[in-house]
PDB file of N, CA, C, O and CB in Angstrom:
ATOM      1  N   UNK A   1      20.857   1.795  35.731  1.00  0.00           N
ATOM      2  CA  UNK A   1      21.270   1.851  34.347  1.00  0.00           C
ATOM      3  C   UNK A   1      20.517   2.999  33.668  1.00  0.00           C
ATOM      4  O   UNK A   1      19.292   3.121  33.665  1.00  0.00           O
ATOM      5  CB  UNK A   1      21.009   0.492  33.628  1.00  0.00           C
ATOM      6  N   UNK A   2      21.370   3.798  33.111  1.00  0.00           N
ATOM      7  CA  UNK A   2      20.562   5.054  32.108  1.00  0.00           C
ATOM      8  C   UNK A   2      21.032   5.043  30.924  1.00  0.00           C
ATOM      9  O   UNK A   2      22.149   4.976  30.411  1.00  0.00           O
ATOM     10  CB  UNK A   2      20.722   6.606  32.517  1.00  0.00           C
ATOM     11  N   UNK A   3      20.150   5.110  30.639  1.00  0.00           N
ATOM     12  CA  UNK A   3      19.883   5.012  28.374  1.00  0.00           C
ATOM     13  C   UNK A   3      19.877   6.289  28.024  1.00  0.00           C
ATOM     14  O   UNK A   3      19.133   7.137  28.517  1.00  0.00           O
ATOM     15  CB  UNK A   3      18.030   4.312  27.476  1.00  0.00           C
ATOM     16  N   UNK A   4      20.953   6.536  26.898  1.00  0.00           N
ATOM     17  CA  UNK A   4      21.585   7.588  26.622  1.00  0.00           C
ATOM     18  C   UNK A   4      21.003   8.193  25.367  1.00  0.00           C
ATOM     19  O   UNK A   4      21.149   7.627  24.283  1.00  0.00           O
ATOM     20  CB  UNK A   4      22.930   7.302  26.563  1.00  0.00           C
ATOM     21  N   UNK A   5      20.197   9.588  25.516  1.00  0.00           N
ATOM     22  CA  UNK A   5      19.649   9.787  24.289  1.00  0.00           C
ATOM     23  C   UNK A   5      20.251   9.503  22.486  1.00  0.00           C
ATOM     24  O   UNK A   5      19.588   9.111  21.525  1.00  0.00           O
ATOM     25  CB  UNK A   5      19.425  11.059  24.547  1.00  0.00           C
ATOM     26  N   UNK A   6      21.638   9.858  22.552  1.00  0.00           N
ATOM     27  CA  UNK A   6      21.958   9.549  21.305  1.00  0.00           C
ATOM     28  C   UNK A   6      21.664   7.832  21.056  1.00  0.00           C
ATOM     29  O   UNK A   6      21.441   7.455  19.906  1.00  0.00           O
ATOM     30  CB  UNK A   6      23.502  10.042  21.104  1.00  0.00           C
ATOM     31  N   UNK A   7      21.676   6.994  22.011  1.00  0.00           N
ATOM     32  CA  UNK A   7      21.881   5.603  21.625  1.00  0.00           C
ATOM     33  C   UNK A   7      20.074   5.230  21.508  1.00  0.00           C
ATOM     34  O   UNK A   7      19.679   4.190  20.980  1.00  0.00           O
ATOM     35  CB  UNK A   7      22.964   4.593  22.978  1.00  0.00           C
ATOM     36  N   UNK A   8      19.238   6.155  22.028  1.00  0.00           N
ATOM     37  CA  UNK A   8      17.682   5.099  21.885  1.00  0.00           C
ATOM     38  C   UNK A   8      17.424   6.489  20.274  1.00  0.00           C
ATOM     39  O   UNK A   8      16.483   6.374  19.488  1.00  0.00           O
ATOM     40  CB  UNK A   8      15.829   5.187  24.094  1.00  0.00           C
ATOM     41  N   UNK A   9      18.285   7.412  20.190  1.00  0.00           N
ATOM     42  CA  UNK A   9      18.005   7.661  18.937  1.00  0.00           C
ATOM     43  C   UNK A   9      18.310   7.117  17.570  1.00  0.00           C
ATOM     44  O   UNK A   9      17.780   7.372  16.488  1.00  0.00           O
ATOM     45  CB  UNK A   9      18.277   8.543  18.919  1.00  0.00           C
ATOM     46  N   UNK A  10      19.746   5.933  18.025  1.00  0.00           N
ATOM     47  CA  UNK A  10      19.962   5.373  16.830  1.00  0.00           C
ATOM     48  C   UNK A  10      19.378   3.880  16.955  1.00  0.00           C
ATOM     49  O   UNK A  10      19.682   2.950  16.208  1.00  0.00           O
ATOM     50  CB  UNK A  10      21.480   5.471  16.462  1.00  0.00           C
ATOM     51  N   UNK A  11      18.400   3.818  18.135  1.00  0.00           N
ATOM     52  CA  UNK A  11      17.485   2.221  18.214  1.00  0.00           C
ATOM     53  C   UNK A  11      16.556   2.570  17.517  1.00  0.00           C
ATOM     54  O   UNK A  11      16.124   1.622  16.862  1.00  0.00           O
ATOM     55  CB  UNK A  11      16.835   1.540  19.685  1.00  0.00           C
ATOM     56  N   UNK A  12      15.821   3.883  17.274  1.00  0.00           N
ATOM     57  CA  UNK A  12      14.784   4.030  16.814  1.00  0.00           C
ATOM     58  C   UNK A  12      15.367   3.991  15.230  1.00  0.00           C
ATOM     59  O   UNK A  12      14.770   3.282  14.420  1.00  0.00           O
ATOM     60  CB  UNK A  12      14.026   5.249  17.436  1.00  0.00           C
ATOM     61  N   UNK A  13      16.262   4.582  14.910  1.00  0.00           N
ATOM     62  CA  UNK A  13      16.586   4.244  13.176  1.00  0.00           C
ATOM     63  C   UNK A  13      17.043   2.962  13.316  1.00  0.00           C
ATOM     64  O   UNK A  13      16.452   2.254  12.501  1.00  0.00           O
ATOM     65  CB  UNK A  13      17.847   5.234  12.267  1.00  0.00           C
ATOM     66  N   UNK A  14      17.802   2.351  13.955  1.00  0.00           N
ATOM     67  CA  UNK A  14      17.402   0.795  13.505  1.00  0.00           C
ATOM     68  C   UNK A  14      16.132   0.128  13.621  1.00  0.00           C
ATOM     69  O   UNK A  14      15.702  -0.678  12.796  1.00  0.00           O
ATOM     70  CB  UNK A  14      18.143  -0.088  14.182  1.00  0.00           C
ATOM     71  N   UNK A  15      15.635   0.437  14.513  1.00  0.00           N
ATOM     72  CA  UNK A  15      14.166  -0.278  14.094  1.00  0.00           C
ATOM     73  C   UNK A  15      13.461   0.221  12.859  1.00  0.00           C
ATOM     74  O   UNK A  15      12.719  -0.502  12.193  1.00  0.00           O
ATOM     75  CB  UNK A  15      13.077  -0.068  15.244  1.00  0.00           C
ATOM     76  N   UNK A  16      13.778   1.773  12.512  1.00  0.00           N
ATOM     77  CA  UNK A  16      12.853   2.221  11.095  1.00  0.00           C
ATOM     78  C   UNK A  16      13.839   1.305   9.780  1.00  0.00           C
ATOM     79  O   UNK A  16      13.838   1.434   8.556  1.00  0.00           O
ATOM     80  CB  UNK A  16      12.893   4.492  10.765  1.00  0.00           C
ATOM     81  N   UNK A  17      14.360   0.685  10.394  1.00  0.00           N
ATOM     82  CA  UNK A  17      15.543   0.591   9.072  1.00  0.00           C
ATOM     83  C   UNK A  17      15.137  -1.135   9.160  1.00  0.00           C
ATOM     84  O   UNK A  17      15.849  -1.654   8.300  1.00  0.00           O
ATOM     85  CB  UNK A  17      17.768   1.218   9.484  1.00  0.00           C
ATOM     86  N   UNK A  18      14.445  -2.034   9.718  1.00  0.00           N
ATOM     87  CA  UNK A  18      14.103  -3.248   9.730  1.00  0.00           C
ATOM     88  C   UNK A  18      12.563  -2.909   9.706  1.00  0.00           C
ATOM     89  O   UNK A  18      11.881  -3.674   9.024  1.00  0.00           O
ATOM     90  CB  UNK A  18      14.728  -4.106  10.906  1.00  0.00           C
ATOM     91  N   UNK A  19      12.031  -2.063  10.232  1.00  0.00           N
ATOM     92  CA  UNK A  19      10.180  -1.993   9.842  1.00  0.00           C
ATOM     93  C   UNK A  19      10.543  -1.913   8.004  1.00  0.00           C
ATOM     94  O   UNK A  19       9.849  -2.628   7.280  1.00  0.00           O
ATOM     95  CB  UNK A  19       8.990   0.068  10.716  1.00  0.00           C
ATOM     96  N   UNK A  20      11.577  -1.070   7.391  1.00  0.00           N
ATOM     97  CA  UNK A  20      11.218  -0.952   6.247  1.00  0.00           C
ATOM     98  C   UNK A  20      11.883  -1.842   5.352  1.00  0.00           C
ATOM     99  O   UNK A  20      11.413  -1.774   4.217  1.00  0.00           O
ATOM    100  CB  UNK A  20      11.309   0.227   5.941  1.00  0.00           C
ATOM    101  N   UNK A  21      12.983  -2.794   5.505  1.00  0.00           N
ATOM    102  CA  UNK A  21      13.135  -4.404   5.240  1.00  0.00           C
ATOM    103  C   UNK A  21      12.087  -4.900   5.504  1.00  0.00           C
ATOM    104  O   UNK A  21      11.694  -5.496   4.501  1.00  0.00           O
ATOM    105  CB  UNK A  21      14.113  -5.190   5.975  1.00  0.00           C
ATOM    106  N   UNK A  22      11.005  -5.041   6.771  1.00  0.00           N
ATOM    107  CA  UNK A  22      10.183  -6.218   6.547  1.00  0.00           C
ATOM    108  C   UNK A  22       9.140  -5.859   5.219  1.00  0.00           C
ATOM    109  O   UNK A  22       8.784  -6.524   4.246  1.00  0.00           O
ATOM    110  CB  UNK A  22       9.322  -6.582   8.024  1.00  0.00           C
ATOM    111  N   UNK A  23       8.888  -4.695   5.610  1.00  0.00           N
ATOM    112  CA  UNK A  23       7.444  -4.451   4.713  1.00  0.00           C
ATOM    113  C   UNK A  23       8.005  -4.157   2.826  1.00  0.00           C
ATOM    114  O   UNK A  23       7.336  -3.652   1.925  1.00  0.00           O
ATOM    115  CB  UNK A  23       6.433  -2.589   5.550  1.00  0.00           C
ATOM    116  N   UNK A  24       8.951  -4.515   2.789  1.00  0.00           N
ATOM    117  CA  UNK A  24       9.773  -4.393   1.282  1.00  0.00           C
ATOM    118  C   UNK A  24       9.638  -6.083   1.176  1.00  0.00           C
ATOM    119  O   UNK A  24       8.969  -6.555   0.257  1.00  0.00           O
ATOM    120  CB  UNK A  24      11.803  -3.581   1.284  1.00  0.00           C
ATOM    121  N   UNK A  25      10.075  -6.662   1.819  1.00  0.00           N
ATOM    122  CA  UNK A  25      10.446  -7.962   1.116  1.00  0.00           C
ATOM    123  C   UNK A  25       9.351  -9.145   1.520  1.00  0.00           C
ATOM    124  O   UNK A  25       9.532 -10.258   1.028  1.00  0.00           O
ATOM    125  CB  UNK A  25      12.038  -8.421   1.584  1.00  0.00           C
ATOM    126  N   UNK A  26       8.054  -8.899   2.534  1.00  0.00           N
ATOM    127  CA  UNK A  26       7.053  -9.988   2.761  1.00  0.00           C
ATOM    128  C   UNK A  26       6.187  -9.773   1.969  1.00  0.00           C
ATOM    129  O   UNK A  26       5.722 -10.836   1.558  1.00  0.00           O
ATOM    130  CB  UNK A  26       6.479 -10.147   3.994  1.00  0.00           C
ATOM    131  N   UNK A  27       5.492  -8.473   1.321  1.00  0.00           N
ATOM    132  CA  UNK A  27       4.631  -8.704  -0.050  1.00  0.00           C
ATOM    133  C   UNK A  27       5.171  -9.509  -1.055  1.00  0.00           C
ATOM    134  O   UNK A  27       4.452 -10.194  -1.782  1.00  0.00           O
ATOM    135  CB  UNK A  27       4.356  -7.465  -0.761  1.00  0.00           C
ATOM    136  N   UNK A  28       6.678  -9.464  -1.166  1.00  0.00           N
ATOM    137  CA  UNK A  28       7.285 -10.015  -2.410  1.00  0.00           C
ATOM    138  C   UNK A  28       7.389 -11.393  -2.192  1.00  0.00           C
ATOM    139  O   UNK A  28       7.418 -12.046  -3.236  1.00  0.00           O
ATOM    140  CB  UNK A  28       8.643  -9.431  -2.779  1.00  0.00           C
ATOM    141  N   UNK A  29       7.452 -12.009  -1.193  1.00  0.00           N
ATOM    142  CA  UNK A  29       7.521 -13.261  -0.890  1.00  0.00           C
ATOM    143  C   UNK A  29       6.090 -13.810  -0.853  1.00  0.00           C
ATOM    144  O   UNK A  29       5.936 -14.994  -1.155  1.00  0.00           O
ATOM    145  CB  UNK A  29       8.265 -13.421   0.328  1.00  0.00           C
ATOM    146  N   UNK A  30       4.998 -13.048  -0.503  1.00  0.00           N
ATOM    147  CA  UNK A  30       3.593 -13.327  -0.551  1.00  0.00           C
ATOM    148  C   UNK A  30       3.171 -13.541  -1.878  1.00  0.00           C
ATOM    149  O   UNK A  30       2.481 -14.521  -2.159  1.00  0.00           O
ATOM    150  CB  UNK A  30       2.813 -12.294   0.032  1.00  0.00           C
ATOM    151  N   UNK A  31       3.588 -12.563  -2.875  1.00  0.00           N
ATOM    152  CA  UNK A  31       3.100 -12.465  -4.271  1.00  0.00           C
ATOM    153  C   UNK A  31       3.921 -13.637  -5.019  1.00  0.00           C
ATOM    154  O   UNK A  31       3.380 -14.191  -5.976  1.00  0.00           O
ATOM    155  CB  UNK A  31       3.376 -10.895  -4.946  1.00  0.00           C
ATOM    156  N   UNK A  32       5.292 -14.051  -4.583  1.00  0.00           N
ATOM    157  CA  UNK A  32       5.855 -14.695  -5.323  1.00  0.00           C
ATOM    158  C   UNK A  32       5.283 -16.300  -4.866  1.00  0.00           C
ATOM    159  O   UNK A  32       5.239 -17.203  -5.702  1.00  0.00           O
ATOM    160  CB  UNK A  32       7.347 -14.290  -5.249  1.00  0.00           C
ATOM    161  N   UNK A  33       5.012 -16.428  -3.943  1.00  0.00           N
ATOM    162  CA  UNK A  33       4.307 -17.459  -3.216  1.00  0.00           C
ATOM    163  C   UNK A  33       2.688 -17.837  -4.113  1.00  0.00           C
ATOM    164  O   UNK A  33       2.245 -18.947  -4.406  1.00  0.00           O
ATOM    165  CB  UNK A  33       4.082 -16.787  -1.501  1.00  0.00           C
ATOM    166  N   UNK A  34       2.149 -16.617  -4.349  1.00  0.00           N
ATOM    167  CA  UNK A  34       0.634 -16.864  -5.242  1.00  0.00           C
ATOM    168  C   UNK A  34       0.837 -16.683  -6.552  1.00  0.00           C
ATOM    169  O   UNK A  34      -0.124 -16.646  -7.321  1.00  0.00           O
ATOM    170  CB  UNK A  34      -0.620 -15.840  -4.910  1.00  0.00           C
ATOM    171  N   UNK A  35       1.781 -16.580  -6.871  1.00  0.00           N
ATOM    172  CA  UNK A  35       1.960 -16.268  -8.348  1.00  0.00           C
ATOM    173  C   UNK A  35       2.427 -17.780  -9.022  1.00  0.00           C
ATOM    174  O   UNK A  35       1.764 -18.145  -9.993  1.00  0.00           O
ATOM    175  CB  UNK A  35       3.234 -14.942  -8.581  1.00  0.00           C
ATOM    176  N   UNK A  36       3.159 -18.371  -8.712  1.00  0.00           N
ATOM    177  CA  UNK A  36       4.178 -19.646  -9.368  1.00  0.00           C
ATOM    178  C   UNK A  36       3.733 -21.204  -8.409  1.00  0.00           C
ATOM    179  O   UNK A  36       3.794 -22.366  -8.812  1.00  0.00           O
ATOM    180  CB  UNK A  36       6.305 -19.128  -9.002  1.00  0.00           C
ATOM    181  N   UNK A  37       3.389 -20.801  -7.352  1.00  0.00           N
ATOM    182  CA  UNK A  37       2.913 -21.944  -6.392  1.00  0.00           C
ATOM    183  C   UNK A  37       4.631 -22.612  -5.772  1.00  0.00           C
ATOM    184  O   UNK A  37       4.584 -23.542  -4.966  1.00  0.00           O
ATOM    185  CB  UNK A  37       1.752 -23.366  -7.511  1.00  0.00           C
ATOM    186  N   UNK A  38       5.587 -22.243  -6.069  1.00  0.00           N
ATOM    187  CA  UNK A  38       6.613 -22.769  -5.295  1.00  0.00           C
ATOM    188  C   UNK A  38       7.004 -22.673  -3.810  1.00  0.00           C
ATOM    189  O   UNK A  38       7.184 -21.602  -3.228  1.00  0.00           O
ATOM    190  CB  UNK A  38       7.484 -22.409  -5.836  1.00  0.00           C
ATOM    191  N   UNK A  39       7.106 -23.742  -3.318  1.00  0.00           N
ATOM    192  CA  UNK A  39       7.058 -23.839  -1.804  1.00  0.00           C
ATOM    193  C   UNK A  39       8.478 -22.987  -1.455  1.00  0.00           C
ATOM    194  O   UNK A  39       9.548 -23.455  -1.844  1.00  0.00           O
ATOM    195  CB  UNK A  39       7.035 -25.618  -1.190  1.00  0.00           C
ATOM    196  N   UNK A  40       8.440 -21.770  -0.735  1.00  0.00           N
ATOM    197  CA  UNK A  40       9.056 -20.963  -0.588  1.00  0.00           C
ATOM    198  C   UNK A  40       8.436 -21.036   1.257  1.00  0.00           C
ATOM    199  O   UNK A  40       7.237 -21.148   1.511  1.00  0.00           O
ATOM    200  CB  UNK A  40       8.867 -19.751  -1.767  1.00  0.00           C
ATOM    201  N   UNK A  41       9.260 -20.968   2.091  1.00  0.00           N
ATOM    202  CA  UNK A  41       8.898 -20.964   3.796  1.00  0.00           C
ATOM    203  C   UNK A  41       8.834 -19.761   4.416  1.00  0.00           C
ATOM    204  O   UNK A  41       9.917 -19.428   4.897  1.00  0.00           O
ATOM    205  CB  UNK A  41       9.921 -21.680   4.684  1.00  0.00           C
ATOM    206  N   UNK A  42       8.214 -19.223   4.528  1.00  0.00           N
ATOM    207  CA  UNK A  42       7.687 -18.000   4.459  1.00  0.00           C
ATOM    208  C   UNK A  42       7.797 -17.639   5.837  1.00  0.00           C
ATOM    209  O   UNK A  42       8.363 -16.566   6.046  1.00  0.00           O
ATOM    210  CB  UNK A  42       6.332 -17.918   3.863  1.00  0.00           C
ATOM    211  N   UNK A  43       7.382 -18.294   6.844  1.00  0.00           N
ATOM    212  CA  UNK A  43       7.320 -18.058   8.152  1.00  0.00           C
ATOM    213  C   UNK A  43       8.898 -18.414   8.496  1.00  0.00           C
ATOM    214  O   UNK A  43       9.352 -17.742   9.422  1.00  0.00           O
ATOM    215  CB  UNK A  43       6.114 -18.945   8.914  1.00  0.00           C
ATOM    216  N   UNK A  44       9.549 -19.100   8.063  1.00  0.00           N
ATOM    217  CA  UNK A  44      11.493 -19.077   8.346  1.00  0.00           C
ATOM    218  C   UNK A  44      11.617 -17.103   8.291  1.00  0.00           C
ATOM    219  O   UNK A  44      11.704 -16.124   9.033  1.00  0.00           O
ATOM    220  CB  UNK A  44      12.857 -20.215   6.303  1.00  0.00           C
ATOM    221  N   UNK A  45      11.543 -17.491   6.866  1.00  0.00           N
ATOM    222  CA  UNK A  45      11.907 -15.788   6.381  1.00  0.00           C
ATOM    223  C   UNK A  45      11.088 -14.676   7.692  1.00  0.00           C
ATOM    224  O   UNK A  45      11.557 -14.027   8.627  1.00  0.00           O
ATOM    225  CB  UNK A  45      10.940 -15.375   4.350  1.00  0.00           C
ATOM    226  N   UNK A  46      10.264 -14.797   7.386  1.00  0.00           N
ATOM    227  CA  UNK A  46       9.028 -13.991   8.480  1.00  0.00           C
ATOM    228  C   UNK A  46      10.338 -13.744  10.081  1.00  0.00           C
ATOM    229  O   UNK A  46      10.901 -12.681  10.343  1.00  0.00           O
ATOM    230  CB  UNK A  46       7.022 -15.655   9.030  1.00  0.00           C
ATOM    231  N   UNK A  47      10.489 -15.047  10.861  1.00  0.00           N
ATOM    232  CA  UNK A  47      11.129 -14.806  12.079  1.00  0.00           C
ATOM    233  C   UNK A  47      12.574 -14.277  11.370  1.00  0.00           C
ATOM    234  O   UNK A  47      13.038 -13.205  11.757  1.00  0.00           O
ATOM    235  CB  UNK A  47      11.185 -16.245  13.160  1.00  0.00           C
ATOM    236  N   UNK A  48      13.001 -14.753  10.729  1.00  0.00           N
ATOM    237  CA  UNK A  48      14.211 -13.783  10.920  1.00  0.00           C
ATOM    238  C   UNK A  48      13.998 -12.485  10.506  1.00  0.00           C
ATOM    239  O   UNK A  48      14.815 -11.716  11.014  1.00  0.00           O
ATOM    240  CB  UNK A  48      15.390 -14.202  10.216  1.00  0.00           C
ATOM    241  N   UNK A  49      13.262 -11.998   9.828  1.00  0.00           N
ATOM    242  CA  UNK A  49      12.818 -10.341   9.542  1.00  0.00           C
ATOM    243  C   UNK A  49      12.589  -9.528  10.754  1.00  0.00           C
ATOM    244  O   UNK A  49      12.964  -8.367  10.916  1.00  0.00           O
ATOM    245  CB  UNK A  49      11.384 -10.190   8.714  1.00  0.00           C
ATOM    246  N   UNK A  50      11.828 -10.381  11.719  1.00  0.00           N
ATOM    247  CA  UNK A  50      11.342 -10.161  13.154  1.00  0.00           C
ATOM    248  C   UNK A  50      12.547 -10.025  13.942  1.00  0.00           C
ATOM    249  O   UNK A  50      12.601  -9.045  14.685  1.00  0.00           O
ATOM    250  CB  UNK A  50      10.428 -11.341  13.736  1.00  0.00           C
ATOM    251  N   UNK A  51      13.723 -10.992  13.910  1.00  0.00           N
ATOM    252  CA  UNK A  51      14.880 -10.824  14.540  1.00  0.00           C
ATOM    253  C   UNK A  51      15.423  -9.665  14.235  1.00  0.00           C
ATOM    254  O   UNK A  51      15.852  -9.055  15.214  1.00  0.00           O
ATOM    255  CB  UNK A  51      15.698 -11.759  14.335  1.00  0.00           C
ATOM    256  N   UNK A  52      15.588  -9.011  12.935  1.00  0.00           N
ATOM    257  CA  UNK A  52      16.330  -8.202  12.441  1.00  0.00           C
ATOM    258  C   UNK A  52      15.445  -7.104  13.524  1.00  0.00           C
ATOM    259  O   UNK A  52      16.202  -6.167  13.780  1.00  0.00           O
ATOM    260  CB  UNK A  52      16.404  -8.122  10.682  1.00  0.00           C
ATOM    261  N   UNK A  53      14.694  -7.007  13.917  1.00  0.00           N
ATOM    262  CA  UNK A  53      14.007  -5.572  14.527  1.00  0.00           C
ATOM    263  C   UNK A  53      15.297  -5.216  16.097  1.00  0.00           C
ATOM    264  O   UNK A  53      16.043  -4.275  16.370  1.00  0.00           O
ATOM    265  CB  UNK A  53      11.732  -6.037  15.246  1.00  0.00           C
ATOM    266  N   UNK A  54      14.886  -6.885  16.940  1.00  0.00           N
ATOM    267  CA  UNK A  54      16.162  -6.718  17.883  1.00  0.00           C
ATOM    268  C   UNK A  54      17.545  -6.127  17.524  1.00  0.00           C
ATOM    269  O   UNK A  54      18.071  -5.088  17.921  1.00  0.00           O
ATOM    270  CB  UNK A  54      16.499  -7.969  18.308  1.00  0.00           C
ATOM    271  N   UNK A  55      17.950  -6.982  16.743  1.00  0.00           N
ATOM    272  CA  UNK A  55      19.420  -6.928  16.466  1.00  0.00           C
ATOM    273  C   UNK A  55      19.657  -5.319  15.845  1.00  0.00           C
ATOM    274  O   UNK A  55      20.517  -4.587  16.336  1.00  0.00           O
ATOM    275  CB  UNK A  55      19.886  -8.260  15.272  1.00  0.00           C
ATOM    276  N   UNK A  56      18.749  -4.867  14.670  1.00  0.00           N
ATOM    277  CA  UNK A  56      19.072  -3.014  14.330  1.00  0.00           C
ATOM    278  C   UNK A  56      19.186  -2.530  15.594  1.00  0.00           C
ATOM    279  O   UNK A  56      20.210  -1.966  15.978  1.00  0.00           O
ATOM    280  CB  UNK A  56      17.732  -1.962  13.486  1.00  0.00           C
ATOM    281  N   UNK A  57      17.836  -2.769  16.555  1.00  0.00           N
ATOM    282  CA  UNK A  57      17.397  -1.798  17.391  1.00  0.00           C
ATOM    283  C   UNK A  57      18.919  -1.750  18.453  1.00  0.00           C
ATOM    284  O   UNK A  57      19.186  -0.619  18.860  1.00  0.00           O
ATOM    285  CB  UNK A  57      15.747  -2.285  18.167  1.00  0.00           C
ATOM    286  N   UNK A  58      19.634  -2.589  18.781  1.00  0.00           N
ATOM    287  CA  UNK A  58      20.621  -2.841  19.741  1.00  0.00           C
ATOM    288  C   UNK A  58      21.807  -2.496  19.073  1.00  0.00           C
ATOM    289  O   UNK A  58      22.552  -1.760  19.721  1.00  0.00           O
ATOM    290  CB  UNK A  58      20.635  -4.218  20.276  1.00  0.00           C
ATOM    291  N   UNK A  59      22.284  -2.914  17.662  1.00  0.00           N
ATOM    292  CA  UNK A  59      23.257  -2.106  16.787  1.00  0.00           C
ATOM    293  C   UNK A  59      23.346  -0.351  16.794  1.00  0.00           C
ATOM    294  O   UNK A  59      24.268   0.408  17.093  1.00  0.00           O
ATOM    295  CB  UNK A  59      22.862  -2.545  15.334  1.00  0.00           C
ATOM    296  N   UNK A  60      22.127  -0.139  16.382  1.00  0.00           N
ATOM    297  CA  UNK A  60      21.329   1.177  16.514  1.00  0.00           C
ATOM    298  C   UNK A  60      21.763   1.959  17.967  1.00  0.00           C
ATOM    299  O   UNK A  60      22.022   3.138  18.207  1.00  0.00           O
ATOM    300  CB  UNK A  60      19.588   0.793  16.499  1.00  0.00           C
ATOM    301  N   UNK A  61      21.722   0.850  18.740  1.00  0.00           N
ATOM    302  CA  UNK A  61      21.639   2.346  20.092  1.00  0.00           C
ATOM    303  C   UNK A  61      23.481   2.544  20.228  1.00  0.00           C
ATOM    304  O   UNK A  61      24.034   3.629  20.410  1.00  0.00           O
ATOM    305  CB  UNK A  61      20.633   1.630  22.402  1.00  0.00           C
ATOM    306  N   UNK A  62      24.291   1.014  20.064  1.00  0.00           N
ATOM    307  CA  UNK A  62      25.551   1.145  20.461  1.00  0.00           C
ATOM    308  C   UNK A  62      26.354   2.407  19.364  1.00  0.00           C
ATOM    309  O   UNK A  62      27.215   3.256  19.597  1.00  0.00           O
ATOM    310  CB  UNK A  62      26.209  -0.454  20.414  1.00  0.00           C
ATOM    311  N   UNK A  63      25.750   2.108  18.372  1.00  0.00           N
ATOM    312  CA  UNK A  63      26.545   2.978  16.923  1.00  0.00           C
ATOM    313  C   UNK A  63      25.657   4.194  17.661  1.00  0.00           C
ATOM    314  O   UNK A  63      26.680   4.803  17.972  1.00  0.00           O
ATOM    315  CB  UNK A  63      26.075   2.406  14.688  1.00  0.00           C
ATOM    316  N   UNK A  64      24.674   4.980  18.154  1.00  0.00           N
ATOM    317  CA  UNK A  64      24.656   6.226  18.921  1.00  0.00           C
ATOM    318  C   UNK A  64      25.035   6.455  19.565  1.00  0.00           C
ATOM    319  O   UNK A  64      25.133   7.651  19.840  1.00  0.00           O
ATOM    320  CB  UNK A  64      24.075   6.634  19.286  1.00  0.00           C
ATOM    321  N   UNK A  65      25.625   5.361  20.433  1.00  0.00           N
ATOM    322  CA  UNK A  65      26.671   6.133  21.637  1.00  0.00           C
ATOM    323  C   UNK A  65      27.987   6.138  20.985  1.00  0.00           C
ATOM    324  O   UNK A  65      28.910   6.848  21.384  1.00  0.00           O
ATOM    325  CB  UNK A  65      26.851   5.247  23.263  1.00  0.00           C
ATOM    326  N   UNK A  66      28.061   5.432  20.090  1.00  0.00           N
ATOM    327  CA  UNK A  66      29.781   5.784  19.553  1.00  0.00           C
ATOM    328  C   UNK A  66      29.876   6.721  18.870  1.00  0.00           C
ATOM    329  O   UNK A  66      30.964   7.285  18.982  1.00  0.00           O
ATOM    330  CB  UNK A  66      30.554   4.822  18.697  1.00  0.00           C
ATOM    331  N   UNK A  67      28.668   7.493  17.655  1.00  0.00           N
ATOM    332  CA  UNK A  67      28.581   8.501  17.028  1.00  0.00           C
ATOM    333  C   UNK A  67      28.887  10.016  17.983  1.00  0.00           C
ATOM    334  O   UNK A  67      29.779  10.864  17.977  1.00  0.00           O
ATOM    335  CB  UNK A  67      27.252   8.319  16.411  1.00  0.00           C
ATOM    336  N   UNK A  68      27.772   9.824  18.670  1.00  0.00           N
ATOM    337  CA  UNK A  68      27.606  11.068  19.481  1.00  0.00           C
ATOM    338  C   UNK A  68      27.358  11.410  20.819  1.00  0.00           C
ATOM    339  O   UNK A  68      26.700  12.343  21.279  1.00  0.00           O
ATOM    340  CB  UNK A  68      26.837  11.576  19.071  1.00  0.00           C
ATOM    341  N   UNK A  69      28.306  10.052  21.659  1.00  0.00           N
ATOM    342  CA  UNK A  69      28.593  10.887  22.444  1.00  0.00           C
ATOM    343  C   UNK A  69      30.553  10.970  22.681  1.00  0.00           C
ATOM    344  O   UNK A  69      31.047  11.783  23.463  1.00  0.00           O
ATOM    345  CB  UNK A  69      27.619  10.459  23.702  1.00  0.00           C
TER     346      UNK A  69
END
């Protein structure tokens, strides 16, 4: 099996594109968590943010091989 540069180039923008969903929306859930005290589940949210890294990164490579090659 060989991995096709356009497709681990669009894994790497899906992964930059879920590194920068996680780190946007877990301060806000942290702060909103110490600010009001409402039980908000933080670690639910947390794994699926974590999922989103797979799922871009594999969206990401197929949408590079359909872009360009």
């Amino acid at each position: 099996m060989t991995l096709s540069t356009p497709g681990l180039i669009g894994a790497a923008i899906g992964l930059l594109l879920a590194l920068a969903a996680y780190l946007v929306v877990m301060p806000q859930f942290k702060r909103t968590k110490a600010s009001d005290g409402t039980a908000i589940n933080i670690e639910a949210i947390r794994m699926i943010l974590l999922a989103d890294f797979v799922v871009l990164a594999v969206v990401g490579y197929f949408i590079g091989q359909l872009l360009f090659n």
